[in-house]
C-alpha positions in Angstrom: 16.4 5.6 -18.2 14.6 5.4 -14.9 15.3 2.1 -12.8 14.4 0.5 -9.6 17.3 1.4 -7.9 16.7 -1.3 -4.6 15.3 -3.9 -3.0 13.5 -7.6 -4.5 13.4 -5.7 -8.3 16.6 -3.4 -8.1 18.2 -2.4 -11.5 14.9 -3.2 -12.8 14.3 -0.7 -15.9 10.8 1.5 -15.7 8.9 3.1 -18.6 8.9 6.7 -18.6 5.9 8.9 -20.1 6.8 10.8 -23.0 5.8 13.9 -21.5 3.7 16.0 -18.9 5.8 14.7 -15.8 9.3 14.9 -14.2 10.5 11.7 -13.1 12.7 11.9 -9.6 16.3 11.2 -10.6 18.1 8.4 -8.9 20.2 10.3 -6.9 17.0 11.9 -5.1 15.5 8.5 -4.7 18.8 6.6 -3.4 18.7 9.8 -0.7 14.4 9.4 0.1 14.7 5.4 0.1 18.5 5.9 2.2 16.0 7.9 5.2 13.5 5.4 4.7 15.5 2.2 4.8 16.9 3.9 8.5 13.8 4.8 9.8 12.5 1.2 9.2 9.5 1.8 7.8 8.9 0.6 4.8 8.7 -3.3 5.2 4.4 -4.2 5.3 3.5 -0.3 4.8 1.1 1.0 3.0 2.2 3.8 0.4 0.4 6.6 -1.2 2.0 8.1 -4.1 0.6 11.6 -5.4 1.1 13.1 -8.2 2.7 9.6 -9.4 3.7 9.8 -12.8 5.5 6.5 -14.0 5.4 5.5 -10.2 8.6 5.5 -10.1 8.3 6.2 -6.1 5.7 4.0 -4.8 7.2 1.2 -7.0 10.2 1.0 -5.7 9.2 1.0 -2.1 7.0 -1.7 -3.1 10.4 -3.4 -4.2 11.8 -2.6 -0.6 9.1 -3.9 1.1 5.8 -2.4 1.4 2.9 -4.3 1.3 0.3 -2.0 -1.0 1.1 1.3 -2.6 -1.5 3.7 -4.5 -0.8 5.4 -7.1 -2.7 8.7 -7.9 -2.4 10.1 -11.1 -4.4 12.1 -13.5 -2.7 12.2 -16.6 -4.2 9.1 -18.5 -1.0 8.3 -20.8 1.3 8.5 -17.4 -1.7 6.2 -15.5 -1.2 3.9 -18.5 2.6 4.1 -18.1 2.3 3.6 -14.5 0.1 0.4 -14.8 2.4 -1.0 -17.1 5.4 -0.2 -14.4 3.2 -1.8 -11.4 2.8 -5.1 -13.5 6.3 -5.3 -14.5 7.3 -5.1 -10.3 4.6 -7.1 -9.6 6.1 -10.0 -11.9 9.7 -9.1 -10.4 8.5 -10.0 -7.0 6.8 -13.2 -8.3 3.9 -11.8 -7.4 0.1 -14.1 -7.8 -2.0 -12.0 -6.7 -2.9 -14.0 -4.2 -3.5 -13.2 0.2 -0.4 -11.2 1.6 0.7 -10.7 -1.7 2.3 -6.7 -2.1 0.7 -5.2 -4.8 0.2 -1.8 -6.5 -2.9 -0.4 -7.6 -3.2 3.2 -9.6 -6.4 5.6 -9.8 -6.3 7.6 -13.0 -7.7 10.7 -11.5 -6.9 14.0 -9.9 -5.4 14.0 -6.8 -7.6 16.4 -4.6 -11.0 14.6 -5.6 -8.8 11.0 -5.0 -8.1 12.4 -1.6 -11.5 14.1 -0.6 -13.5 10.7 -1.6 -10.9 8.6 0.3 -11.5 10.5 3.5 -14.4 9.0 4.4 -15.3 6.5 7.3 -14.0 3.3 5.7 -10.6 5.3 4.5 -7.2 3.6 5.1 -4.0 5.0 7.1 -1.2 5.2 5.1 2.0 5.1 6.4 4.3 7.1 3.9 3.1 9.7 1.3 4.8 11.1 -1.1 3.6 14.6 -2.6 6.0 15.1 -5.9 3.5 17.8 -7.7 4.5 20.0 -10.9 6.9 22.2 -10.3 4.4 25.1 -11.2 1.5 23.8 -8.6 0.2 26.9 -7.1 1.2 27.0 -3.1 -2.0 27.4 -2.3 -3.3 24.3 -4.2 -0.8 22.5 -2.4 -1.3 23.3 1.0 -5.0 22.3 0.3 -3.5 18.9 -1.0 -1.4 18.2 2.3 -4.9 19.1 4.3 -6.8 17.0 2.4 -3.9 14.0 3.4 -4.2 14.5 6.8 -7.2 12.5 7.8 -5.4 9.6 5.8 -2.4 9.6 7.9 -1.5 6.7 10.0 -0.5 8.4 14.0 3.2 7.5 13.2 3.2 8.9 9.3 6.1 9.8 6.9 5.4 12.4 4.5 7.7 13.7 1.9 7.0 16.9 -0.4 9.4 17.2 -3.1 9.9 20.6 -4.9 11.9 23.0 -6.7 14.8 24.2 -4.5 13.7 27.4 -5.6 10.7 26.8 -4.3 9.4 28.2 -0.6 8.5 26.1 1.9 5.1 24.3 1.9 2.4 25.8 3.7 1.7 23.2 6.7 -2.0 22.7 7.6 -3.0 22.0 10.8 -2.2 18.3 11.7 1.4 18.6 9.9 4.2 19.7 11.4 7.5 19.5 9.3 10.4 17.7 10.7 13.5 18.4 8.2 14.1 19.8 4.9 17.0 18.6 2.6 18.0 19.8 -0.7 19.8 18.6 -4.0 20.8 20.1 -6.3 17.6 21.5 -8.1 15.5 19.7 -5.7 14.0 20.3 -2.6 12.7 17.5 0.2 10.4 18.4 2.9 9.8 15.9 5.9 6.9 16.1 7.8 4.7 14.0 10.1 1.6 14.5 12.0 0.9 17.0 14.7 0.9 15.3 18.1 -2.7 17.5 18.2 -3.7 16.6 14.4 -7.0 15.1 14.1 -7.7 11.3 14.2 -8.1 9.3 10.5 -10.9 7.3 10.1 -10.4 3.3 10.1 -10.9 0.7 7.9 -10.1 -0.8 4.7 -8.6 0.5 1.6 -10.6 2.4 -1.0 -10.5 0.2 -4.1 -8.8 2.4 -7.0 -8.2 0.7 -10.6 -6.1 -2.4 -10.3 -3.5 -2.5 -12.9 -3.5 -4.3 -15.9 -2.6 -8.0 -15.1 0.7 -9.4 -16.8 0.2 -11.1 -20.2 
């Protein structure tokens, strides 16, 4: 069973697709939200989770705090799931829907067009992203991915990559430079935040993806 493990909906149980994705266990989480939670940076932020699956990630920093989180995913069943999951928090926090509520939204699409058509003039900053891809993503494809965030990146950015531990390291593009690496157990984090000499994101507002389904 995956659960919220923190925050305004902590202990609150998540539905899981039945296949095609590999949900972060809650030992990994406790350790990302643990750095998070020290750093301060999670209360009003706004979170991009790729590669999302049931959401599991963005949903529960949306529990500790943040104030909008996308979720990208292109599997339509796990989209479905992750709508589902967004509404279930959303009710959790009481939330209407209404000005300076924290909400979720989720685009059921690839992640590299997602990120190419947000990177335009009226793109957002985010301020954590989280890259969890399958396991067997190409390195290649992946350091095309973390380019492709960069121009998304508020100046003071958190990004995690999570991988295999047997994994190598990610290929940083320009405008990344990685701060830490931890590894448990079968997994594999990689901190990294922009390069003092990265190039400046565009301003503006948020692109609009598919809201999730409102509770019934």
């Amino acid at each position: 069973m995956t659960r919220i493990i923190g925050g305004a909906a902590g202990s609150l149980a998540l539905a899981v697709p039945r296949s095609g994705t590999r949900p972060t266990s809650d030992r990994v989480r406790e350790a990302v939200f643990s750095a998070l939670d020290a750093r301060d940076v999670l209360p009003g932020a706004r979170v991009l989770d790729l590669y999302a699956g049931s959401g599991a990630l963005g949903l529960e920093a949306l529990s500790r705090g943040a104030g909008e989180v996308v979720l990208v995913e292109r599997n339509a069943a796990a989209a479905q799931v992750a709508r589902r999951n967004a509404a279930t928090v959303a009710r959790a926090l009481g939330g209407g829907g209404g000005a300076g509520t924290a909400r979720a939204v989720v685009a059921a699409q690839a992640v590299l067009p997602w990120l190419r058509a947000a990177a335009s003039p009226s793109a957002p900053r985010f301020d954590v992203v989280f890259l969890d891809p399958p396991y067997d993503l190409a390195d290649d494809e992946l350091t095309e991915t973390l380019q492709a965030v960069v121009p998304l990146l508020a100046p003071d950015a958190v990004l995690l990559v999570e991988r295999s531990s047997r994994s190598p390291e990610p290929g940083w593009p320009a405008g990344l430079e990685l701060d830490r690496s931890r590894k448990h157990g079968e997994t594999a984090l990689w901190w990294a935040s922009p390069a003092d000499d990265g190039p400046a994101a565009p301003e503006g507002g948020v692109p609009q993806p598919e809201a999730p389904s409102q509770p019934e």
